[in-house]
TIKE-966362 format. One line per field, with one value per residue (C-alpha): residue number from 1; x, y, z. Coordinates in Angstrom, 1 decimal, padded with zeros to 4 digits. Each point is the difference from the previous one (the first is absolute). Layout:
<sites>
num	[NUM,...] $
x	[X,...] $
y	[Y,...] $
z	[Z,...] $
</sites>
This chain:
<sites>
num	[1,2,3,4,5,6,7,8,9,10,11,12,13,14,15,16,17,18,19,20,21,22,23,24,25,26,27,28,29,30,31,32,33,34,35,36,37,38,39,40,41,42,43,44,45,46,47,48,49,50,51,52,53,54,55,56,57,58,59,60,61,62,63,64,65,66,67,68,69,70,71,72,73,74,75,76,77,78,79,80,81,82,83,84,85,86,87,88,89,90,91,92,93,94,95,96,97,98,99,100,101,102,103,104,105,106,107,108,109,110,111,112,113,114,115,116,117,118,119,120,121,122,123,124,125,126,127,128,129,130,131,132,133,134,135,136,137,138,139,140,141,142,143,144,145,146,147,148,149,150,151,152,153,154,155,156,157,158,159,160,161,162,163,164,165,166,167,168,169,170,171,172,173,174,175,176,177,178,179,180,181,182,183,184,185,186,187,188,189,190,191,192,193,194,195,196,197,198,199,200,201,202,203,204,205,206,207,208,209,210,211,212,213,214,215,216,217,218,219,220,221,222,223,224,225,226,227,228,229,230,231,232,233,234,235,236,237,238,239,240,241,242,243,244,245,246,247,248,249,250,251,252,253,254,255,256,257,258,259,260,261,262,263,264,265,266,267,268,269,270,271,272,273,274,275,276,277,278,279,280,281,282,283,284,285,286,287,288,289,290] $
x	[013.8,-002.5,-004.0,-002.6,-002.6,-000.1,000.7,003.3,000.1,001.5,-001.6,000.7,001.1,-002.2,-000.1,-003.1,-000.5,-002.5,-000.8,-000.6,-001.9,-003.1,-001.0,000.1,-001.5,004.0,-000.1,003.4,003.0,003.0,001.5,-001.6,001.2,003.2,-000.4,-001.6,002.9,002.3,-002.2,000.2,003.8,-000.1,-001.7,001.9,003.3,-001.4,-000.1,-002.0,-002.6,-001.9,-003.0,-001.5,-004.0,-000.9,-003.4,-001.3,-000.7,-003.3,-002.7,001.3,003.0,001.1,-002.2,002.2,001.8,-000.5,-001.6,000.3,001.8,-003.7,-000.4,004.0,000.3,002.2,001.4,003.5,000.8,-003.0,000.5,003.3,000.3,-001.5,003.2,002.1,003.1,-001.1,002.7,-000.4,-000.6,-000.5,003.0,-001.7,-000.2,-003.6,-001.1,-000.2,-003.8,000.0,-002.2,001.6,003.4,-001.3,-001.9,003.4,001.7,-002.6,000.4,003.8,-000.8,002.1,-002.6,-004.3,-002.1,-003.6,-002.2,-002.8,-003.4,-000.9,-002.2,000.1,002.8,-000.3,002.5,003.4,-001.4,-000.5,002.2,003.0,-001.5,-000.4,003.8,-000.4,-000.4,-003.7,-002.8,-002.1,-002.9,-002.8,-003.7,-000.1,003.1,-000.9,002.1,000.0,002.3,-001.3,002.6,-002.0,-002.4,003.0,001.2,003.1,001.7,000.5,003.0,002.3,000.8,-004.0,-000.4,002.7,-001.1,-004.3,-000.5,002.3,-001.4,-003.9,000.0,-000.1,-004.2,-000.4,003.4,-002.0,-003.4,001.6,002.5,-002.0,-003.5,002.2,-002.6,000.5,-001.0,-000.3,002.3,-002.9,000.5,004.1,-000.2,-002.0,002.1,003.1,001.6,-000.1,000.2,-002.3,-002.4,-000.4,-001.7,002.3,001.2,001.1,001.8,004.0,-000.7,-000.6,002.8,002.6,-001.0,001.1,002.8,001.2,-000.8,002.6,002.9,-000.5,000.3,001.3,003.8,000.6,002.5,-002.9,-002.7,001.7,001.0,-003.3,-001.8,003.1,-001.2,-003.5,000.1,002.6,-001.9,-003.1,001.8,001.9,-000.3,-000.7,-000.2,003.4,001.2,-001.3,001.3,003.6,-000.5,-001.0,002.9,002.3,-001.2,-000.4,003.0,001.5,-001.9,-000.4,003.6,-000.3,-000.7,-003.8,-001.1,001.8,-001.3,-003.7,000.1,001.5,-002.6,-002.7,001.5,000.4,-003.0,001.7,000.0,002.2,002.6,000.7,004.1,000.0,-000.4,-001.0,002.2,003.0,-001.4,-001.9,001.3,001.3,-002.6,-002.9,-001.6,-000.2,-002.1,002.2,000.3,-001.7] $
y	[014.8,000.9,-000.2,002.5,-001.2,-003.9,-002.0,-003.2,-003.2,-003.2,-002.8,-003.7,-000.1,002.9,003.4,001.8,003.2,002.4,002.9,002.6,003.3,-000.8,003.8,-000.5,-003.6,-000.7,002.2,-000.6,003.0,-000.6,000.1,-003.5,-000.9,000.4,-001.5,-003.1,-000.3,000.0,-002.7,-002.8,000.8,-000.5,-003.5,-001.5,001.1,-001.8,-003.6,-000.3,000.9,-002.9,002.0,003.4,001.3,003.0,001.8,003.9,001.3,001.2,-000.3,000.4,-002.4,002.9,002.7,000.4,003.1,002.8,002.8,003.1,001.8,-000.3,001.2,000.1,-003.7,-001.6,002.8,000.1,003.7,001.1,-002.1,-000.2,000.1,-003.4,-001.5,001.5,-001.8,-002.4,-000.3,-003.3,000.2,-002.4,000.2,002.4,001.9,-000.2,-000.4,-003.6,-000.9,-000.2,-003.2,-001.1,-000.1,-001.4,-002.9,-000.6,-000.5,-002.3,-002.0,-000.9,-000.2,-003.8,-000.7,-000.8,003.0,-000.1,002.6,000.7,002.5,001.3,002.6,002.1,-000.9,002.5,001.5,-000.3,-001.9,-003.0,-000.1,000.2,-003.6,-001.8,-001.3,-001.2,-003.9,-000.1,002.4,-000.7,002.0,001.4,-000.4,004.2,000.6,001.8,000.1,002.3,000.7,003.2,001.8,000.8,002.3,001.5,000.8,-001.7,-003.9,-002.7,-000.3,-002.0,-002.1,-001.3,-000.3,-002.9,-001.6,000.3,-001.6,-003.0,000.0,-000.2,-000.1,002.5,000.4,000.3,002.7,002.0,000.1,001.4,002.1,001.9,000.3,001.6,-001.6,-000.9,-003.6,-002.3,-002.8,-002.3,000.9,000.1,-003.6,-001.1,001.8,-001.3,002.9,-001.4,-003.4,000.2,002.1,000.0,001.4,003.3,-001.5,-003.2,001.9,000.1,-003.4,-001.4,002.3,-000.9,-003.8,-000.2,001.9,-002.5,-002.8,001.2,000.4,-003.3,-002.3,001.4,000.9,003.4,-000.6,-002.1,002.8,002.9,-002.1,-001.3,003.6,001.5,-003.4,000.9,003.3,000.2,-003.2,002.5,001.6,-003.1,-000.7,-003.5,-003.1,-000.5,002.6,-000.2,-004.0,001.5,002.0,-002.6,-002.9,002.8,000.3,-003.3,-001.0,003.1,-000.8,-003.8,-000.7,002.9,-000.4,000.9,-002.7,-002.7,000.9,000.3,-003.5,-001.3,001.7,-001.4,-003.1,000.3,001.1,003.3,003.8,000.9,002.3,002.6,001.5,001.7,003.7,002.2,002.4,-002.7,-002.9,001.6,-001.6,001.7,-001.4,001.8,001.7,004.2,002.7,003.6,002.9,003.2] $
z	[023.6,002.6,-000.8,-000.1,-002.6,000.9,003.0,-000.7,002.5,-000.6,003.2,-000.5,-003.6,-001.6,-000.9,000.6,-002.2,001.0,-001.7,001.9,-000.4,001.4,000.3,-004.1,000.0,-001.0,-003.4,-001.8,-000.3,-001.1,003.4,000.8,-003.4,001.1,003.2,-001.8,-002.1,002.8,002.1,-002.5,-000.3,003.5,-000.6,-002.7,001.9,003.5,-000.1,003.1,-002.1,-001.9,-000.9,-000.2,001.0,-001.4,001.4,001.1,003.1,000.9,-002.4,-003.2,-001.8,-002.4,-001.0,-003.1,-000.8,002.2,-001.3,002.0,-002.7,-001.8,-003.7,000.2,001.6,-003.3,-001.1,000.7,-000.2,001.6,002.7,000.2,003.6,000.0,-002.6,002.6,-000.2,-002.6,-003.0,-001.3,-003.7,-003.1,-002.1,-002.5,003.6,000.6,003.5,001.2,001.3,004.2,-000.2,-002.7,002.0,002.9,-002.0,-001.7,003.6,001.1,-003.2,000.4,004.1,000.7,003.0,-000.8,000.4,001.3,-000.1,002.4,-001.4,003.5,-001.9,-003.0,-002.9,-002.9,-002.3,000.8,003.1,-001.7,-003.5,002.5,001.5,-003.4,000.4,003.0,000.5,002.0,000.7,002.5,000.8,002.6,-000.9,000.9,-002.6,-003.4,-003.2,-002.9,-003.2,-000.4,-001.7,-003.1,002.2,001.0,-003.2,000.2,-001.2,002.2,001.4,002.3,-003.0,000.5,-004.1,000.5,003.4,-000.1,-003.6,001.7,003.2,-001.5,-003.3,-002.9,000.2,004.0,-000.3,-002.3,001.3,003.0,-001.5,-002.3,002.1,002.9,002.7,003.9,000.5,002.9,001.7,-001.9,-003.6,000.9,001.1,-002.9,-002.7,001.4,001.6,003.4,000.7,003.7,001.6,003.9,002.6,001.3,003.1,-001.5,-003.0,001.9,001.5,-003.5,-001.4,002.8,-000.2,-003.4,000.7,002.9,-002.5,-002.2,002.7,001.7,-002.8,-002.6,-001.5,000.0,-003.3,-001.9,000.6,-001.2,-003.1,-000.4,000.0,-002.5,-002.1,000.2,-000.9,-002.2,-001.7,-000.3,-003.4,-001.1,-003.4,000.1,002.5,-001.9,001.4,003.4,-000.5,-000.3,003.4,001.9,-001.2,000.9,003.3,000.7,-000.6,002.1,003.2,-000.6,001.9,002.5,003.9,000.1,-003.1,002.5,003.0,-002.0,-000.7,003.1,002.4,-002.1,000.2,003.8,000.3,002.3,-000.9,-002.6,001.7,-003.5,000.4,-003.2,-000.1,-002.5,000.3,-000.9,-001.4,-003.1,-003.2,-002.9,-001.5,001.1,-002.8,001.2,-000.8,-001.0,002.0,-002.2] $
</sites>
């Protein structure tokens, strides 16, 4: 589908997702939810694509939901042109959450997702991060859960992913005092895991990215981050245990496990054949599709 609210490339083994409304400072509608949606389709269907950077253009990362429909902005009848052509429900038919649905995508993405604060994250324009992998962050960006002076819940599935991400306590203070706070108080609560200068922000971002592609199986990362987060609501290390002897033993006797050993061995590049689009096994654990 062709783009109007963010910007798609893939360049040497990553996808580089822009959003992009700068005139809005990026403000989320559902037609960049949809768009959003479709791009990480895109990603897990390409296998030329070993990672993903995710960032907004001009000053802003994602002003959160826009809100030109004013007092009227969440209420789905009264601004109805802004649903337009949005009829995916719950199974009791309530409407599914936009964020939600788009934080959803990112979580069953095959492919590691960085995200990169070039400015302001609030609302929707940061819940719809918390599933992705890294968040890196400029020293001018500025974060804010501030749902609760909106009047509204959080959303984008951020009651599951925040209290896992930085702990019950930090989700809270944040969640329920509704206040913008810097790239400083992010780092330190564990929302981001760096801070840099603006101009070094994509370096740092696409630097981690190109350390993923060049030494890595593509097979063993996506079934490491279905591991990890699948592993966040395990109910035991039993359980997790279980996961991991499956897998093991799946990928233990496939191509990429020999040619991991016997480049380190060889002391060469490893030279990765598997793909994720074939070589995935059965035994991945998966997340369902609402």
């Amino acid at each position: 589908m062709p783009y109007g609210e963010i910007e798609y490339e893939v360049r040497d083994a990553i996808a580089t997702i822009t959003l992009h409304r700068p005139d809005r400072m990026n403000a989320f509608t559902y037609t960049m939810c949809a768009e959003l949606i479709d791009a990480f389709d895109r990603i897990d269907a390409d296998d030329d694509v070993r990672a993903v950077v995710v960032t907004g253009a001009g000053r802003a990362f994602c002003a959160g939901a826009d809100l030109g429909h004013g007092g009227a902005t969440f209420d789905r009848e009264k601004a109805a042109d802004r649903y337009q052509g949005d009829t995916d429900v719950l199974e009791d038919g309530t409407p599914r959450d936009g964020g939600g649905r788009v934080a959803l995508r990112i979580a069953r993405c095959l492919k590691p997702v960085i995200a990169a604060f070039n400015g302001a994250a609030v609302g929707v324009g940061v819940t719809l991060t918390l599933p992705m992998d890294v968040r890196l962050a400029s020293d001018k960006a500025r974060f804010g859960f501030v749902f609760a002076r909106r009047g509204i819940v959080t959303e984008a599935a951020s009651s599951w992913f925040l209290p896992r991400l930085v702990g019950i306590a930090q989700a809270m203070e944040w969640a329920a005092t509704g206040r913008v706070f810097d790239a400083g108080e992010a780092l330190a609560g564990g929302l981001v895991s760096r801070v840099y200068p603006p101009d070094e922000l994509l370096p740092a971002a696409y630097a981690l990215a190109r350390e993923i592609a060049d030494n890595t199986s593509a097979v063993s990362v996506a079934v490491i981050r279905r591991l990890m987060w699948s592993g966040l609501s395990a109910p035991s290390p039993w359980d997790a245990h279980g996961a991991d002897s499956r897998l093991m033993a799946a990928l233990g006797g496939a191509p990429d496990a020999a040619e991991g050993v016997t480049s380190f061995l060889e002391k060469r590049p490893a030279r990765f054949v598997m793909r994720v689009s074939e070589d995935l096994p059965a035994e991945v654990p998966d997340w369902p599709v609402p």
